[in-house]
C-alpha positions as CSV (number, residue, x, y, z in Angstrom):
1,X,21.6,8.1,-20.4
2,X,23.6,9.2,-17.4
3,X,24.0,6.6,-14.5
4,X,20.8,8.3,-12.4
5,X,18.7,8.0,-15.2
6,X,19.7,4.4,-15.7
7,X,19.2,3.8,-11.8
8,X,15.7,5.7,-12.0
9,X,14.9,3.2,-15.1
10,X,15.3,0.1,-13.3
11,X,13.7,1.2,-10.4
12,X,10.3,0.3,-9.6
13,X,7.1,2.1,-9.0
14,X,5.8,2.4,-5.4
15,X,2.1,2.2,-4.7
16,X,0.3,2.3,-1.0
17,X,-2.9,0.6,-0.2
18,X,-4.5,2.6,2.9
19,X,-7.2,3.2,4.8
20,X,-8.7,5.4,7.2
21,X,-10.0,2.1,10.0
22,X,-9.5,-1.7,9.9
23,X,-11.7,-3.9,8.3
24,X,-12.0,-2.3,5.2
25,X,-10.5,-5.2,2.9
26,X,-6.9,-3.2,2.3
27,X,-5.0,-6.2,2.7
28,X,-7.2,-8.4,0.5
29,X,-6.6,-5.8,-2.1
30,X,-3.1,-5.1,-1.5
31,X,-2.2,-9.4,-2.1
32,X,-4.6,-9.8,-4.7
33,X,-3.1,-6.2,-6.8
34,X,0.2,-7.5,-6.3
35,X,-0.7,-11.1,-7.9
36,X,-2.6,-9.1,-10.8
37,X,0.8,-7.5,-11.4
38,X,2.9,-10.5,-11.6
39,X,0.4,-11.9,-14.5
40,X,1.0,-9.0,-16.2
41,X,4.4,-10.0,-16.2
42,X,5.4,-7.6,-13.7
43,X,8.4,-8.3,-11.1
44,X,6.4,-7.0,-8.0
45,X,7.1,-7.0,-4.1
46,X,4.6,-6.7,-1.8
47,X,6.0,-4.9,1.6
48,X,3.9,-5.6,4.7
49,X,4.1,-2.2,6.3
50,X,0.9,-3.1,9.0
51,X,2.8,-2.2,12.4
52,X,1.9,-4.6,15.4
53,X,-0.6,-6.2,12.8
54,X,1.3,-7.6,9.9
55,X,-0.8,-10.2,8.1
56,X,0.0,-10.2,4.9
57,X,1.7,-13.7,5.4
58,X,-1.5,-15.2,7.5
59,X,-3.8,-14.2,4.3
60,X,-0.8,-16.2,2.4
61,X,-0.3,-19.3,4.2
62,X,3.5,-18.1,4.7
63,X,5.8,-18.8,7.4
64,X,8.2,-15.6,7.8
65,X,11.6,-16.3,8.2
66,X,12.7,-13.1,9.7
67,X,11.3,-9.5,8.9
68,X,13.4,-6.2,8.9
69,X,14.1,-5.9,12.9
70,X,16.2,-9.2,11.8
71,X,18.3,-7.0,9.3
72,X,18.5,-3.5,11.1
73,X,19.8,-5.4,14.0
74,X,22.5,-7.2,11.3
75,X,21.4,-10.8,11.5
76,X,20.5,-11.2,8.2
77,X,20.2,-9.3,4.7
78,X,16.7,-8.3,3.0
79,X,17.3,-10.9,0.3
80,X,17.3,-13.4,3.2
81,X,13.5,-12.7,4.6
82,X,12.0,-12.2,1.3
83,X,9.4,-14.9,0.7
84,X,8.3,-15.9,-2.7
85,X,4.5,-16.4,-3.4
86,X,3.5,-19.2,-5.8
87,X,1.3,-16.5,-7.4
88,X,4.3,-15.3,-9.2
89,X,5.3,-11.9,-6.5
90,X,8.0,-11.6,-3.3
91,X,6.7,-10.2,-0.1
92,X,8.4,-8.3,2.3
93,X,7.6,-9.1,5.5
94,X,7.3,-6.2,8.0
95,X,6.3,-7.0,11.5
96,X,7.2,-4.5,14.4
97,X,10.6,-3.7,13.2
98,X,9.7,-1.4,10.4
99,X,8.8,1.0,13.6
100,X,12.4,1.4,14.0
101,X,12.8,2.9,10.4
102,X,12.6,6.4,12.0
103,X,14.5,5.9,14.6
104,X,17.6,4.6,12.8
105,X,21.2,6.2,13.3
106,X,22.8,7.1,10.4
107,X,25.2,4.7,10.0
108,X,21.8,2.1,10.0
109,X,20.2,4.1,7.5
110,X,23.2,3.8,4.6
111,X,23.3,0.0,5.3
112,X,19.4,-0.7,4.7
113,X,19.1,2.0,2.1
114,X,22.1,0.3,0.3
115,X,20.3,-3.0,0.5
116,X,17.1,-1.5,-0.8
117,X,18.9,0.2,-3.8
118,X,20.5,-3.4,-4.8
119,X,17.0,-5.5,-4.4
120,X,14.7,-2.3,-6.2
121,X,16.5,-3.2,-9.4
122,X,14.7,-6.8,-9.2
123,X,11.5,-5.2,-9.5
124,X,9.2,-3.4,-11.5
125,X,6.7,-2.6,-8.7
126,X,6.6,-2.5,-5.1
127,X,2.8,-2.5,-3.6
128,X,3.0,-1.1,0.6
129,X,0.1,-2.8,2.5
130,X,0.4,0.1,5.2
131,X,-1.5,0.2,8.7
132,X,-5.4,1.2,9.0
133,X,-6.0,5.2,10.3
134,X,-3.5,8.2,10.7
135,X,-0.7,7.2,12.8
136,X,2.9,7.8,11.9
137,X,4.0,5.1,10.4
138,X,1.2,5.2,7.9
139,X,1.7,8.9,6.9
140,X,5.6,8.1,6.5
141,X,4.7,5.3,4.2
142,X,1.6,6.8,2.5
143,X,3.5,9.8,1.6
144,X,7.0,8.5,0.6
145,X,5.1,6.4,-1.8
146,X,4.5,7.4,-5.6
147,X,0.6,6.6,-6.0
148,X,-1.5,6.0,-3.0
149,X,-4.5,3.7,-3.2
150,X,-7.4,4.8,-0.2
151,X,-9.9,1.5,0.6
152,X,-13.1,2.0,2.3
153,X,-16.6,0.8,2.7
154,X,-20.1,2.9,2.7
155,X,-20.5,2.0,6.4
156,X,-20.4,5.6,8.3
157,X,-17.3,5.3,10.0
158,X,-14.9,4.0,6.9
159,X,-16.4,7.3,4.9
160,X,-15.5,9.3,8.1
161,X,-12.0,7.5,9.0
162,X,-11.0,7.4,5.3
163,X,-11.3,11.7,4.9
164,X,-9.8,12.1,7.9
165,X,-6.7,10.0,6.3
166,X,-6.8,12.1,3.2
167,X,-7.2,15.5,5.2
168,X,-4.0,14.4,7.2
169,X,-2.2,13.2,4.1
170,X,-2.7,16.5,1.7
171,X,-2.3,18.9,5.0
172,X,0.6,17.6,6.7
173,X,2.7,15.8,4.0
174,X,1.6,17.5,0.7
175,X,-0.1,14.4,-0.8
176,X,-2.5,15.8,-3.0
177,X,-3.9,13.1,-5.1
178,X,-5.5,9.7,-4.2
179,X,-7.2,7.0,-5.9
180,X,-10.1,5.4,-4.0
181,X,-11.8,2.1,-4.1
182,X,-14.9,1.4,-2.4
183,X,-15.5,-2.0,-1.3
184,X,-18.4,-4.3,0.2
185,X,-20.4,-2.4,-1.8
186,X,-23.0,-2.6,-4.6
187,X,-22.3,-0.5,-7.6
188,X,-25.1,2.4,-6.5
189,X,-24.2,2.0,-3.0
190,X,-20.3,2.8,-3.4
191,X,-21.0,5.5,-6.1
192,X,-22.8,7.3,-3.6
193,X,-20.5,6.3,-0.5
194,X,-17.5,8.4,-3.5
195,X,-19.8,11.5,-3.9
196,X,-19.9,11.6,0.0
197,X,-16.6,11.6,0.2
198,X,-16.0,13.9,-3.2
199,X,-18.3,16.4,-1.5
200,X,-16.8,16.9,1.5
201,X,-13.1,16.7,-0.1
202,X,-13.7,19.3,-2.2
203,X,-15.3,21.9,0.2
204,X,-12.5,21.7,2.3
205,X,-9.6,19.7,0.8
206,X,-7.2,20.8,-2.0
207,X,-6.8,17.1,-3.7
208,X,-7.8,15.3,-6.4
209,X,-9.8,11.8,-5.9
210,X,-10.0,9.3,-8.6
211,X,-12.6,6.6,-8.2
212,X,-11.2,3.4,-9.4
213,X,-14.3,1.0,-9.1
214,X,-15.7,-0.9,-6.5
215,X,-15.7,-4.9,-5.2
216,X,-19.3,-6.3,-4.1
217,X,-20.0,-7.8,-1.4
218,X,-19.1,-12.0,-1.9
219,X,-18.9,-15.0,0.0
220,X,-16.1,-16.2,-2.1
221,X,-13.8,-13.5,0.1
222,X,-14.2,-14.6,3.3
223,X,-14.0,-18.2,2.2
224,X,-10.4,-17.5,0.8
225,X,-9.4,-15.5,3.7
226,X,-10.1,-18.8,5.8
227,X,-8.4,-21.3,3.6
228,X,-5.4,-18.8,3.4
229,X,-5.1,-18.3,-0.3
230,X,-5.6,-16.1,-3.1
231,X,-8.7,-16.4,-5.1
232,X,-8.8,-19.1,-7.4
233,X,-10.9,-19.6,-10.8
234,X,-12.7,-17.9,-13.0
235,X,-16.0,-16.2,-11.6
236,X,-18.3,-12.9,-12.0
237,X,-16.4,-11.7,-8.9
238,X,-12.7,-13.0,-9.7
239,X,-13.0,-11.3,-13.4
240,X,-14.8,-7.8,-11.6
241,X,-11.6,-7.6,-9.3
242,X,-9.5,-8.1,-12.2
243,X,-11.0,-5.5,-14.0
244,X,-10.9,-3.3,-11.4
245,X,-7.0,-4.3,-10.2
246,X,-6.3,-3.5,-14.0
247,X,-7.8,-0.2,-13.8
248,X,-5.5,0.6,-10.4
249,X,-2.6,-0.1,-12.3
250,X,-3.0,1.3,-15.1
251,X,-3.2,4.9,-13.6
252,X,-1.3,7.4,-14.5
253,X,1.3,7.8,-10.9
254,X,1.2,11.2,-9.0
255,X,4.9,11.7,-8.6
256,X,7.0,10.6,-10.9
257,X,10.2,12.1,-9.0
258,X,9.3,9.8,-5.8
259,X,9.0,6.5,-7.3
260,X,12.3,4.6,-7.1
261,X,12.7,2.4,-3.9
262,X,15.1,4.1,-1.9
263,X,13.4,7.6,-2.5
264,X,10.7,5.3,-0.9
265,X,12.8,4.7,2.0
266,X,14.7,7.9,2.4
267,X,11.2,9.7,2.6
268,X,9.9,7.0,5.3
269,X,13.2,7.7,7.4
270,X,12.9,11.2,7.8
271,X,11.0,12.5,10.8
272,X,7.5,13.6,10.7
273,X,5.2,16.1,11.3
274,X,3.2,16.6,14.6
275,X,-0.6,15.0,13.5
276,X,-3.1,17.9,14.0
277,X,-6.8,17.0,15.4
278,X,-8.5,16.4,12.6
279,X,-12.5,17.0,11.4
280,X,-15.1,14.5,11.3
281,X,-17.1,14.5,7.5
């Protein structure tokens, strides 16, 4: 095995958990996926990509030390901000500074790439909680990722926000398959909310959309999201979202080219197309 293949075998898959508005549950999937993985024994990071909105470490109870402004600016090194999670997985934190990701010189870009390269090989997966809708950022990370993860709910507006994201996504930046979890929603309710969004796909859309399951409504959520921690226990709920976290990871990943780390990166630093109006469903 040459030295690439050796650097590719150490290097972690990438997943992104988007979605087309706010609301939806993303980050609540995105924590709660990257805790599943570190039971299974995988070394996982969890990146807070949420521009301006960053709240992975709210839903966590952590108190960020820095984020990445702190290390493009050279005040400290990405193994200094990363925060461990008692759950077993690291997490990133991203705040406003990842915005500066494409605006970096090139001199900037060797340094955090070279970073990146040295952490990847600590981990087995890296899980982006990106922004909600169809702004830059999102696409950068969305698309620079190896397997994309699209969260929604059957209210009218997630169905239409969430196509527009995928529309964007396969037109613009040649993303072409997507899983998709529908959530807040009985089992009939989100089958149907999938067709609607199937239908439409495929009349317009090349892509292919694999439905992954769906999370039911529960008090037990919000009543987490307020204490500031993880779901705890054994429930019908806690063992549905396991199941259904299993079946996320266990999917076969789109690219397999794409997935290392600082592919990851490389791909988010490199300028972007111009977003095009897009269609409502």
């Amino acid at each position: 095995m040459n030295a690439s293949h050796e650097e590719a075998a150490r290097a972690p898959k990438v997943i992104a958990v988007a979605s087309g508005k706010g609301g939806v549950g993303k980050t609540f999937v995105s924590v709660h996926l990257a805790a599943h993985a570190a039971r299974q024994g995988q070394r996982t990071l969890l990146l807070d990509a949420d521009l301006g909105l960053a709240n992975v470490d709210v839903m966590l109870g952590l108190s960020p030390i820095g984020t990445i402004a702190d290390v493009l600016h050279g005040g400290a090194e990405l193994s200094d901000i990363i925060l461990p999670v008692s759950e077993g997985f690291d997490v990133l934190p991203g705040g406003s500074g990842l915005s500066e990701l494409t605006q970096l010189d090139a001199q900037a870009q060797i340094r955090l790439l070279d970073e990146l390269q040295s952490i990847g090989s600590h981990y087995d997966l890296a899980i982006v909680d990106t922004g909600a809708g169809i702004g830059d950022n999102v696409l950068y990370f969305v698309s620079s990722a190896q397997a994309a993860l699209v969260v929604l709910t059957p209210d009218p507006t997630s169905l239409t926000d969430a196509y527009a994201l995928i529309k964007v996504l396969s037109k613009q930046r040649d993303v072409r398959r997507f899983m998709v979890l529908v959530n807040q929603a009985e089992e009939f309710d989100a089958q149907l909310t999938f067709r609607r969004l199937l239908s439409v796909s495929d009349r317009y859309l090349d892509v292919y959309l694999d439905y992954v399951g769906h999370l039911p409504p529960s008090p037990e959520v919000q009543k987490h999201i307020r204490l500031q921690r993880l779901l705890q226990g054994r429930s019908a709920f806690s063992e549905h979202l396991d199941q259904l976290l299993g079946e996320v990871l266990a999917r076969p990943v789109g690219r397999a080219d794409d997935g290392r780390l600082q592919l990851f990166w490389q791909h988010s630093l490199r300028a972007g197309l111009e977003t095009e109006p897009v269609e409502g469903v």
